[in-house]
Backbone as CSV, one residue per row, in Angstrom:
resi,resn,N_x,N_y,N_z,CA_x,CA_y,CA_z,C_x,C_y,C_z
1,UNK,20.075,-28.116,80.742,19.068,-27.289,81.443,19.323,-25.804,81.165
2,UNK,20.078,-25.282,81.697,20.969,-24.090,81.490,20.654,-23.778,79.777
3,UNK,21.121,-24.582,78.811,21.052,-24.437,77.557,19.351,-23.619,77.169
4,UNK,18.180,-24.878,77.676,16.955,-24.825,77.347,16.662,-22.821,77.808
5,UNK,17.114,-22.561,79.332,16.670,-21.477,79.798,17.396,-20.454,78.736
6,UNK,18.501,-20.499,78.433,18.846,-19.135,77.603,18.603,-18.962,76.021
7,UNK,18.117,-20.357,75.606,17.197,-20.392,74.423,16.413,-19.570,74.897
8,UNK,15.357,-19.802,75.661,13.561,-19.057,76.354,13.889,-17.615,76.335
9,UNK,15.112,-17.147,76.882,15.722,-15.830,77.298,16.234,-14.977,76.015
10,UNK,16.834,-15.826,74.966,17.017,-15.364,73.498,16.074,-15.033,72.764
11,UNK,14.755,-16.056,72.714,13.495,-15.682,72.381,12.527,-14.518,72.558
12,UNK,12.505,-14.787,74.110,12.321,-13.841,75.074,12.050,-12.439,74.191
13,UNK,13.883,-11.912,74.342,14.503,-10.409,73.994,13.997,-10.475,72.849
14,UNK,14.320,-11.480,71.823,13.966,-11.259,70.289,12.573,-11.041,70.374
15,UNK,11.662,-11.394,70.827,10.196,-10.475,70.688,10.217,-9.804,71.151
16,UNK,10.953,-9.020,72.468,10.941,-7.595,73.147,10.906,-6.908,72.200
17,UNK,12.675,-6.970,71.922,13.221,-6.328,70.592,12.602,-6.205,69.366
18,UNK,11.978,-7.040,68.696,11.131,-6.775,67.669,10.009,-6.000,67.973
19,UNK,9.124,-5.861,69.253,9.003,-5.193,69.619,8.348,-3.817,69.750
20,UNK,9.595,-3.771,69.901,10.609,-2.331,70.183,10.864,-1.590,69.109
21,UNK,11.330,-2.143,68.321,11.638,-1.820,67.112,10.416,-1.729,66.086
22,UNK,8.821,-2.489,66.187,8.453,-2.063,64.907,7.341,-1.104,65.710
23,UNK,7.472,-0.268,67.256,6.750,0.888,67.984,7.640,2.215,67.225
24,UNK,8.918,1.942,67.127,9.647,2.703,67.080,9.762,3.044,65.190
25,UNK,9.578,2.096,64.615,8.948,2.466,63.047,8.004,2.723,62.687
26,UNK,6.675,2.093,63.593,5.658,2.748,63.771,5.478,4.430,63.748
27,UNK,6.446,4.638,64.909,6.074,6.042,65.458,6.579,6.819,64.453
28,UNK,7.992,6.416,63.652,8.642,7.313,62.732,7.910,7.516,61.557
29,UNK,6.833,6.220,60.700,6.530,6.344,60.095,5.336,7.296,59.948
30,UNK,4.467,7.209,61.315,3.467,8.485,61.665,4.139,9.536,61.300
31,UNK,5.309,10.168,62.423,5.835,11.614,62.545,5.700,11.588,61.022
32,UNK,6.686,10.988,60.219,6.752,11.221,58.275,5.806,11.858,57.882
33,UNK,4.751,10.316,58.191,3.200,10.927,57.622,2.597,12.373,58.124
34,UNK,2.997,12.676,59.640,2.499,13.859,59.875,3.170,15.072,59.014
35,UNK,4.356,15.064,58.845,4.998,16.130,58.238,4.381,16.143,57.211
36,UNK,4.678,15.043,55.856,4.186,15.284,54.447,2.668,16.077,54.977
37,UNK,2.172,15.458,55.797,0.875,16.038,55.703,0.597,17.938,56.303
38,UNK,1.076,18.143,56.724,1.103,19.541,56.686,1.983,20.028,55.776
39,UNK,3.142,19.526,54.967,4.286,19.956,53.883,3.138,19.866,52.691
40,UNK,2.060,19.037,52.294,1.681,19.358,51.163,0.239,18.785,51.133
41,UNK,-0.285,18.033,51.991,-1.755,18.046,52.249,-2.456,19.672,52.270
42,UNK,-1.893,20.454,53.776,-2.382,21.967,53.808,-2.835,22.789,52.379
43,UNK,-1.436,23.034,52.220,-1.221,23.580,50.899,-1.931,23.180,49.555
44,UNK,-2.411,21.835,49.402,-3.426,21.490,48.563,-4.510,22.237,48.688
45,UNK,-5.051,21.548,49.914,-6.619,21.533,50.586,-6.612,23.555,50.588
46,UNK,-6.393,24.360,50.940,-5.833,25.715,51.005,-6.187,26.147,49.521
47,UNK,-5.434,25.605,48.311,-5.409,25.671,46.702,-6.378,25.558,46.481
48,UNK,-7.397,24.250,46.684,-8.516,23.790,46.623,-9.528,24.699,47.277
49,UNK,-9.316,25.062,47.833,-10.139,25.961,48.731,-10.498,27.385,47.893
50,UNK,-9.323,27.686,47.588,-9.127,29.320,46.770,-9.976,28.992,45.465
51,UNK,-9.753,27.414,44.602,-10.628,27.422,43.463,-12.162,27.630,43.677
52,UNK,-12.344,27.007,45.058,-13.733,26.398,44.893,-14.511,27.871,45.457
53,UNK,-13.716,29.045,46.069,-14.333,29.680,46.162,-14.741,31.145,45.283
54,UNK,-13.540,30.886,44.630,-13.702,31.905,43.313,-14.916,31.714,42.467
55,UNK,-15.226,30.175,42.166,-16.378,29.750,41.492,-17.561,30.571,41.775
């Protein structure tokens, strides 16, 4: 009996935990994306900007 419940309880955590863990890669992988994106999106779009208006 005992056995069955801390199987359910192992399970349980292991989907908490997974989780947990792919909010938390989630979120890191955003912040990343946010940085590159002002580190060299701006600075494009900005470049792009200066050509298209010299034209």
């Amino acid at each position: 009996m005992m056995d069955a419940v801390l199987e359910e309880i192992r399970e349980t955590s292991g989907l908490i935990i997974g989780l947990i863990l792919a909010l938390v890669i989630m979120g890191l992988i955003g912040y990343a994306l946010t940085n590159v994106h002002e580190s060299i999106v701006s600075p494009v779009v900005q470049f792009i900007k200066k050509m298209v208006s010299r034209k």
